[in-house]
N, C-alpha and C positions, 0 to 999 in steps of 0.2 A: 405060740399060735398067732396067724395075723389076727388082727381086727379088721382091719380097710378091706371090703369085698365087692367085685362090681355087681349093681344091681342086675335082675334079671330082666330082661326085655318086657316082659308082659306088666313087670310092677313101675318099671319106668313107664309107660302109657301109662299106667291108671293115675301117675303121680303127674306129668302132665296132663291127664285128663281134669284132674283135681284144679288146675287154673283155667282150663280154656272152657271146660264144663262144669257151670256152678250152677245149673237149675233148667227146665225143660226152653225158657226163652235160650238160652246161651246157645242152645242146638239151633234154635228158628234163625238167629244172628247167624249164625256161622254159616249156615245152609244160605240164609236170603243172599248173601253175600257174593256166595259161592255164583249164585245164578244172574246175579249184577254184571258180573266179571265175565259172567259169560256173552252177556250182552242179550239178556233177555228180553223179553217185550211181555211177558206174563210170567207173573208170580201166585202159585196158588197154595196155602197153607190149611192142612186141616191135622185138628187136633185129637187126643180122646182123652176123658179124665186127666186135665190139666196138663198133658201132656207126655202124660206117666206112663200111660197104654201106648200110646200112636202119638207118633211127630211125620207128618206127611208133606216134603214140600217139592213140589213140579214144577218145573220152566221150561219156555224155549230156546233157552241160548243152544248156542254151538253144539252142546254134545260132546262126548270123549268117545276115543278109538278102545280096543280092548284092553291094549296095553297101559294105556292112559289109564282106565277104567281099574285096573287091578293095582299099579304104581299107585293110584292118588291114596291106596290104605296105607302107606307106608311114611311113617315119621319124618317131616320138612322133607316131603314130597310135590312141587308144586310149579308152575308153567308161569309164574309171575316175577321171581326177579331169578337171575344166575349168577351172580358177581357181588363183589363189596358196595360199588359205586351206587350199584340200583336201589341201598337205601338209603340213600339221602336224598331219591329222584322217584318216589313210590306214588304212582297213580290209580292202584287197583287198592279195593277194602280189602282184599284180604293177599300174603305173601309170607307168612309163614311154612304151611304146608303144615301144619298141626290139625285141621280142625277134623277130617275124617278119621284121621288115627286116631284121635283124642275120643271123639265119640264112639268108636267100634270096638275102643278096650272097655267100654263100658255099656256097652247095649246091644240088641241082636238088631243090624241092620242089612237093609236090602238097596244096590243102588243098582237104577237101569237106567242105560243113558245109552245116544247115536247120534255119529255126525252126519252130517247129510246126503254126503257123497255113500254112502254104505245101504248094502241092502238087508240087513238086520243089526239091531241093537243086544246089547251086551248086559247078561246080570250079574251080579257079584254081591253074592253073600258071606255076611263076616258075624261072627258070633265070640264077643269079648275080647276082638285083636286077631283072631285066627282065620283065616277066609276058609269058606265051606264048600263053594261052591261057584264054579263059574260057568257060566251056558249063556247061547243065545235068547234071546228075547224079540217082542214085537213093541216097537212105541215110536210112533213119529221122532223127528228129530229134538235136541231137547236129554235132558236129564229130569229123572224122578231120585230121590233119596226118603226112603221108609223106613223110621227109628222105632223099634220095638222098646217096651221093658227097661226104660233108661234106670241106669243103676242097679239092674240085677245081679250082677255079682259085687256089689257094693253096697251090702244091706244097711252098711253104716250112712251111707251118705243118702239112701232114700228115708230112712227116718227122720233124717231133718230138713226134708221136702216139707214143702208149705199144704197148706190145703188148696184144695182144687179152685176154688174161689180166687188165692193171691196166685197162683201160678197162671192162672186164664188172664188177668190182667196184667203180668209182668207180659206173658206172650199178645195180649194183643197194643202193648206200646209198643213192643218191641218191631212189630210190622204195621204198627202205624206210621213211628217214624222213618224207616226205610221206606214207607207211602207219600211222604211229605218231600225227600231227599228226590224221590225219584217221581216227580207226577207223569210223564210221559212213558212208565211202567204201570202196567195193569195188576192190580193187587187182592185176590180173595183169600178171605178167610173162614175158616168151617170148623163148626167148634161143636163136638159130639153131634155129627150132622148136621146141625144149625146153622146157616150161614150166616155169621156174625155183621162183614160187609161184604160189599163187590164193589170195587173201584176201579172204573174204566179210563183208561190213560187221558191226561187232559192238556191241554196247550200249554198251561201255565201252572203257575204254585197256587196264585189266586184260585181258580176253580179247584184242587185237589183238598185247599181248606174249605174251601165250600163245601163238599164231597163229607169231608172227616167233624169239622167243628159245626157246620149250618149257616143260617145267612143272615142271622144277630150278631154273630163276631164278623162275618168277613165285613158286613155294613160300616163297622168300628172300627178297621186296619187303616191304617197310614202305611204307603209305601215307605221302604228305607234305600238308597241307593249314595255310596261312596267307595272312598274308599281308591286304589291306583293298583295297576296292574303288576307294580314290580316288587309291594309291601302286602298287600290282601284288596280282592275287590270285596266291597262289604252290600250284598241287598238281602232283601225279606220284607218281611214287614213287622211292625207294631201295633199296639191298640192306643187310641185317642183314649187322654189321661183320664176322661170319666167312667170304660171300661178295665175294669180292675179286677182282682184276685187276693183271696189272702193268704195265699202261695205261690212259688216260683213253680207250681209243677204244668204251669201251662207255658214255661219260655224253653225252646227247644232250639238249640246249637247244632251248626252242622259244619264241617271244616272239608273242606275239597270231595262232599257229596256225603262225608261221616258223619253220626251223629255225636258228639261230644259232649262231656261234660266239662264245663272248664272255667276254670276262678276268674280267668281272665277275662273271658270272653262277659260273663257275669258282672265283674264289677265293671267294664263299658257300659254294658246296660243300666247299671245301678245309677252312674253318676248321670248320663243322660238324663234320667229319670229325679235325680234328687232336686229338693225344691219342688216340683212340680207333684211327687205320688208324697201322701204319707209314708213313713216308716216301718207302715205294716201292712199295706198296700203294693201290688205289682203290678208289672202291665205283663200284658200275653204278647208273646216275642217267639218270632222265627225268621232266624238270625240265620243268613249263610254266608261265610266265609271262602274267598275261592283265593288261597295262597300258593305261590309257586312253591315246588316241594322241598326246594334248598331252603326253605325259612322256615318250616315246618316240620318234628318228629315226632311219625304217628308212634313209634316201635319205643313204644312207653311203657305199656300195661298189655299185659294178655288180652284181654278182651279187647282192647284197642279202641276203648271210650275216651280216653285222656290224649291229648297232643302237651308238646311243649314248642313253644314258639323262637325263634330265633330272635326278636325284638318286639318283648310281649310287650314294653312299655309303646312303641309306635302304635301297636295293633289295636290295642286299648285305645289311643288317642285316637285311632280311625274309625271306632265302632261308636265312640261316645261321641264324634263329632258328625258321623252321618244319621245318626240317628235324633241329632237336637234342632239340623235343619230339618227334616222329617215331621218335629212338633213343630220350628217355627212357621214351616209351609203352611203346614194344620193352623196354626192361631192366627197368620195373615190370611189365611182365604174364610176366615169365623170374624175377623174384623172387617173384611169389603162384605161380608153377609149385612154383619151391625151397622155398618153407612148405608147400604144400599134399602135398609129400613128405616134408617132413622131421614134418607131423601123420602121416600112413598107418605110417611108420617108427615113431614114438615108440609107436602102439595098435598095430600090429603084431605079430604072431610075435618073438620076440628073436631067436629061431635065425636066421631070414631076413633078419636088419635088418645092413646093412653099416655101424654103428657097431662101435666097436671102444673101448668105453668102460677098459679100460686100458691105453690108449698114450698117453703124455705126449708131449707135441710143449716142443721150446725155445722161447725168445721169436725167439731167431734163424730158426730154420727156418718158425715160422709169420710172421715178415715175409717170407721168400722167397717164401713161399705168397700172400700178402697181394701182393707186385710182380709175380707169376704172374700173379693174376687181376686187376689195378687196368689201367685203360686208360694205355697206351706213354704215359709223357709227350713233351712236345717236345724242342729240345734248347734251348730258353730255358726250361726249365723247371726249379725248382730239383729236385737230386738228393740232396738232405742224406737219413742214417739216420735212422729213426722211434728216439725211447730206449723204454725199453721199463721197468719196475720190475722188481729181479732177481729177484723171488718169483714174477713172470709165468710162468704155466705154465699153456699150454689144452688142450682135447679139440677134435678136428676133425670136419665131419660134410663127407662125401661134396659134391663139386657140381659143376655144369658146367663146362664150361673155356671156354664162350660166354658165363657170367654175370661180373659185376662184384659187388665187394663191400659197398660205398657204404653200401648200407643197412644193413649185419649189425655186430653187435658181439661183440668179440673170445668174449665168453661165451657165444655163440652154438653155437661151433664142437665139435664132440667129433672124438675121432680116427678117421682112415683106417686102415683094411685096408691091409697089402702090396699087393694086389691094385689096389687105387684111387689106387696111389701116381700123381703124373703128374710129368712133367719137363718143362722151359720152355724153348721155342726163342725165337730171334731174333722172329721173327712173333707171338709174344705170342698168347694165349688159343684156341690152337690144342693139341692132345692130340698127344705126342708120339710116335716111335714105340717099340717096344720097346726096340731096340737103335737110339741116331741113326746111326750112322756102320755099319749093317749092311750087308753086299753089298759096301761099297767096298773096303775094306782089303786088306792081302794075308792068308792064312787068320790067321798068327800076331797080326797086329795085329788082327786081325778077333776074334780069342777075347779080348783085351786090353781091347779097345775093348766090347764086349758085357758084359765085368764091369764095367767103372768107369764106362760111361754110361748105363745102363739105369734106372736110376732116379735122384732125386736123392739126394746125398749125406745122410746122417744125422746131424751133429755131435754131440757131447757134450754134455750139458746146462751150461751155461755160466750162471755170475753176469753180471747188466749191470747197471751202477750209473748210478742216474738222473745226466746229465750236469750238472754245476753249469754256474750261467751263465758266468761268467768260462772254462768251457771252451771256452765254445761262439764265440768268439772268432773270426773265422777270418783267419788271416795269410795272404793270398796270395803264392803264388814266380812266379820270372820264369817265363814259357811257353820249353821249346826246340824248339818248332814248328821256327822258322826256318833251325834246323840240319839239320833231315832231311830229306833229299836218298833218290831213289831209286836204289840202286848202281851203277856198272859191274862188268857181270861178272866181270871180269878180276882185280877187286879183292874175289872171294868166293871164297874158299877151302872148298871142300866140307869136307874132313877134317878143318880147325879148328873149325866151328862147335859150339857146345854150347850147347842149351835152358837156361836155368835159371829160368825162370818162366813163367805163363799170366796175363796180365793180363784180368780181367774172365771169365775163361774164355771169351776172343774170340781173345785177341793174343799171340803168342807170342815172349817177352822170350829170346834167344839173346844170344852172344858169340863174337868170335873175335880174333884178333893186332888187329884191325885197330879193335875199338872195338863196342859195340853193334848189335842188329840187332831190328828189329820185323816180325815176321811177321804179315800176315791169314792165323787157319787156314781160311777157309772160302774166301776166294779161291787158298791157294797149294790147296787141296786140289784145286780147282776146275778148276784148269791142269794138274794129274795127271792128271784124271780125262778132259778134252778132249781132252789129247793121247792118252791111252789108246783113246777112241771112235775119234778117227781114225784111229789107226794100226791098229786092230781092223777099222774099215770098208775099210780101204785093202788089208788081206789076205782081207777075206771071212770072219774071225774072229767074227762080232756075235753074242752071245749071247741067247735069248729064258727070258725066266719065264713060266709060263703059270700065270694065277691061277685060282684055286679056284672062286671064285664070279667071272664077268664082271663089268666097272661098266660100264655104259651111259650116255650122253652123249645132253643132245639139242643138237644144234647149233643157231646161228640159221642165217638167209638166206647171210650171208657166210661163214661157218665154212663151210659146206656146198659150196660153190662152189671154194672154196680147200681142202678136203679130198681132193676128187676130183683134186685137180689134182695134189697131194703124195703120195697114200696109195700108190705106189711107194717113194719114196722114207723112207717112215716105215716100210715092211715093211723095207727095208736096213739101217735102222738098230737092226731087234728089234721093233718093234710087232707087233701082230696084231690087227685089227680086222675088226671084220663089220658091214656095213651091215644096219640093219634097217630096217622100215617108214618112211617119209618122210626126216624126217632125224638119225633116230635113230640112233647106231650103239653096237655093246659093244665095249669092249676087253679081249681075249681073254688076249693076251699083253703082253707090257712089256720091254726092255731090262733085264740082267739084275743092274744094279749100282742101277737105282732102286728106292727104297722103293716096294712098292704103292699108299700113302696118297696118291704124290706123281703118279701115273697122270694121273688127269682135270686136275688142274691144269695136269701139264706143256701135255700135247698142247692146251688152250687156246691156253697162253702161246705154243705153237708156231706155232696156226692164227691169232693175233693180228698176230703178228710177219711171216706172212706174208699179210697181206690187201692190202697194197697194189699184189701182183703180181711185185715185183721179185726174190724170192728162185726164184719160179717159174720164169724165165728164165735165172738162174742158177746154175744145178745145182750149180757148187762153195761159192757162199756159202749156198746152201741146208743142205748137210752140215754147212758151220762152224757156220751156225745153228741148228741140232739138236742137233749135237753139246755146243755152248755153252750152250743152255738143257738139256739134260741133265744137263751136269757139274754146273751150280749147281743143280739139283734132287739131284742125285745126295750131294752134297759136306755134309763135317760142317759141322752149322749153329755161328755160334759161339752164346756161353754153354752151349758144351758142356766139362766139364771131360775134359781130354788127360793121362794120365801122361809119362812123361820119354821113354818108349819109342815110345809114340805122337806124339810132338814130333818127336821127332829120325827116326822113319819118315817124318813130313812131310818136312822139311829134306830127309833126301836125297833120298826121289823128288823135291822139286822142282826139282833142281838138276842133277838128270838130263832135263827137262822143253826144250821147243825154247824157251820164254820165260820163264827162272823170274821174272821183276819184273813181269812183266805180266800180267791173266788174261785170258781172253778177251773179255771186254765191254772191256778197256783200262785196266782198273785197276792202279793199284801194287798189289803185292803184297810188298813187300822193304821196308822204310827204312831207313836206317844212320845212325846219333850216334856219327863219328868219334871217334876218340881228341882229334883235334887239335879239332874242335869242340866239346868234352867242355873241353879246357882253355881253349877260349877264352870260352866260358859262363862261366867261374872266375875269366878274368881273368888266369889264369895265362900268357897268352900274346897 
């Protein structure tokens, strides 16, 4: 008896439905698309129960004939290419002819659609692959498409539909960014009646971010423009390096009007940006690519998110290169700001001029000042000391903590006021705050901490002698990476331990019987501070700050959507927010152990963290997840200097702590360099 049997037509749909339809956005993609190509000027989307019930989406493009209208259900059916040639020359989003067959073996849909020239439009009903029905109909010109019941004869693949929550935010990216791709198309969205947005077509991309993110970010964008008409023309825009993210889910790609995900496109950005963002820091990117179509193949992936470039290494070199004059335009037009003050200052009033022409700065502290403001190197980057001549001695003049110094020469500088002192966090070119470690502590460590961190330290005027070359010599030692290990508890004796040094003013160098111990202060503080929220929210303890002056937020699409869904559980934790007009909102109040400064950032990072849905449904990793992005906002940054008192108040609350080796993102926090791995480094054993 054979084996080998041809499948039957109705299973073959549902097995291509299985790639081109993976979840209710996959339908909103396929559909918007559809109405792109038609050459729409409105696109209106409404949903019900995530999509599950009702996928509704209208346009005005062109319209189909009848025949057209009955043809487009049937498998790689489609008016976009006819030939071999025309894929390697594909200008429409969509050219398979899969996606209405795909979706009609798996749902009860209704499509009415008319061309213009016609005096009635056309319905056609299909139920699981089978068409049911065709008749005339009444609708302006324009196509409507009405998905019922997605996956009802696939009980299997609606049970591993998401909740209604992660399914309304995959569908409202999903025509966000086909809103961003296309701003001179008008875009609604209706979600269980609710009108989510209304996006009226606009001149530019500029205003349609305006429209979707609000007018904090678009104030922050750097144009981007490069790039050559025969390799990819490259524009969009960026965020100036002091607005950041601590995710890439705000940088959006888009290749000849697609939205793409793509390594390549990605690591352009990434290197642009190295040196200049921390390592754990992103900037907000919308990036468009407009390649001729012989360099580029979209017909990569079914869903047609992925390209592969025909000279991805050029492409790359184009993206990272138009986007570094972009920062450099940005830091030359912040350096004629800094001349054009430091001329108002020099004719100036003297009384009013915050020079402070007799304060002598060392050569030491005006490098500290100098690696303040120079952009983060990498960590392939060399870290050797600048030498300095030991007669070096400058005057400082006031300056941003957003500018770089590149251009300026050390004889530039006069000295700072008290007043203008600044102090340098881990995040680089950001203004610190008064006191870093304020709020956290307990009162004693808290008055401790407020004298010794509040500004930078001030050394002694120190001779430095230019370094001969034969000093500069550099003898490398063996690394003992490979002996630190993260401890058992069992083998940390609370009462032994003693600080006796700050490495880096990051890392805190302890001892006890048993041999060395390396502490991260900003992670153990971090797990102090975690467990302290939760066991605060677990008695109903939670403290609120109510700030003096509100900050107001404008959210995007998705922030918004996932705000309403938390903002319970951000008032339990100490927030206090008021919604304003659209989707603006202030925040009132704060939790009462974070900096103010660190407000709008957190509550981002929080409404980030939960845009895929899943924290929403789970009320206790919700809390961890507040709690955890709190603590690390909360928590002394390193290159912060710690006295001995404040070391060893680390150490034991962390040790009092439910995980002192772990923080809560998973981190070590502990290392140990045994005694016996100490002598076997030596050889001694």
């Amino acid at each position: 008896m054979n084996k080998i049997r041809i499948l039957p037509e109705n299973l073959v749909n549902q097995i291509a439905a299985g790639e081109v339809v993976e979840r209710p956005a996959s339908v909103v993609k396929e559909l918007i698309e559809n109405s792109l190509d038609a050459g729409a000027r409105q696109v209106r989307v409404e949903v019900e129960n995530g999509g599950k019930k009702l996928i509704k989406v209208a346009d005005d493009g062109c319209g189909m004939s009848k025949d057209d209208a009955v043809l487009a259900f049937e498998r790689h059916a489609t008016s976009k290419i006819s030939k071999l040639e025309d894929l390697s020359a594909i200008n429409t989003l969509g050219f398979r002819g899969e996606a209405l067959s795909s979706i009609a073996s798996v749902a009860r849909v209704e499509l009415v659609t008319k061309l213009e020239e016609e005096l009635a439009a056309t319905r056609v009903q299909v139920e699981g692959g089978r068409i049911i029905e065709v008749i005339k109909a009444a609708r302006p010109r324009g196509t409507t498409v009405l998905v019922r019941d997605l996956f009802f004869n696939t009980p299997a693949r609606r049970k591993f539909m998401r909740s209604e929550a992660t399914e309304n935010y995959h569908l409202t990216a999903v025509v966000q960014h086909y809103a961003l791709a296309y701003p001179h198309v008008a875009f609604f969205l209706i979600n269980n009646g609710r009108e989510i947005f209304n996006l009226p077509p606009t001149k530019d991309l500029k205003e349609r971010i305006f429209q979707i993110f609000g007018a904090q970010l678009v104030e922050n964008l750097l144009p981007v423009s490069g790039g050559d008409e025969f390799l990819a023309r490259v524009y969009g825009f960026v965020s100036a390096p002091h607005e950041r993210r601590s995710t890439r889910q705000d940088q959006f790609f888009f290749v000849n009007g697609r939205f793409v995900r793509d390594k390549v496109i990605a690591s352009g950005v990434a290197e642009a940006f190295r040196s200049i963002l921390p390592s754990d820091a992103y900037p907000v990117v919308f990036l468009f690519l407009q390649v001729p179509p012989e360099e580029v193949d979209v017909n990569v992936h079914p869903a047609k998110t992925e390209v592969r470039f025909r000279r991805k290494e050029a492409i790359r070199e184009a993206i990272t290169d138009s986007i570094r004059r972009a920062l450099k335009s940005h830091a030359s037009a912040d350096v004629r700001i800094i001349r054009d003050e430091k001329a108002q200052v020099s004719t100036g009033n003297p009384e009013h001029s915050f020079v402070d022409t007799g304060k002598k700065v060392s050569a030491l502290e005006f490098q500290k000042l100098m690696d303040f403001f120079s952009p983060i190197p990498s960590s392939e980057e060399s870290k050797s000391e600048t030498s300095v001549a030991s007669d070096s001695s400058f005057t400082l003049e006031k300056v941003d903590s957003n500018h770089t110094l590149d251009d300026f020469s050390a004889e530039s500088y006069t000295g700072l006021s008290q007043e203008q002192e600044v102090a340098a966090t881990n995040e680089g070119m950001q203004h610190a705050d008064s006191s870093i470690i304020e709020n956290v502590y307990s009162s004693d460590f808290e008055k401790q901490a407020q004298a010794t961190t509040s500004r930078l330290p001030e050394p002694e005027m120190i001779e430095r002698q230019v370094v001969e070359d034969e000093s500069k010599v550099d003898f490398p030692l063996p690394s003992a990476a490979k002996f630190l290990k993260v401890p058992d508890l069992d083998t940390i004796n609370k009462s032994r331990i003693k600080p006796i040094y700050q490495i880096r003013e990051s890392y805190i160098v302890a001892i006890d019987e048993k041999g060395l111990l390396l502490i991260d202060q900003h992670v153990a503080h971090e797990r102090i501070l975690f467990d302290k929220f939760r066991r605060a929210e677990e008695l109903r303890e939670i403290k609120t700050q109510n700030l003096l002056i509100p900050e107001t937020v404008d959210l995007t699409l998705a922030e918004s959507q996932i705000f309403d869904q938390i903002e319970p559980e951000l008032e339990k934790q100490g927030f206090r927010i008021m919604k304003l007009s659209g989707r603006t909102i202030a925040i009132k109040g704060i939790p009462a152990d974070l900096p103010p400064s660190e407000a709008r950032a957190l509550l981002i990072e929080i409404l980030n963290s939960a845009k895929d849905g899943e924290f929403i449904n789970a009320p206790a990793a919700l809390k961890d997840e507040i709690a955890a992005r709190l603590a690390c906002r909360a928590a002394v940054k390193i290159n912060t200097k710690l006295t001995e008192e404040q070391m060893q108040w680390l150490i034991d609350n962390l040790l009092e702590t439910s995980s002192p080796t772990t923080c809560p993102h998973g981190r070590p926090i502990i290392l140990r360099l045994s005694i016996k791995d100490i002598e076997r480094g030596f050889h001694r054993k």
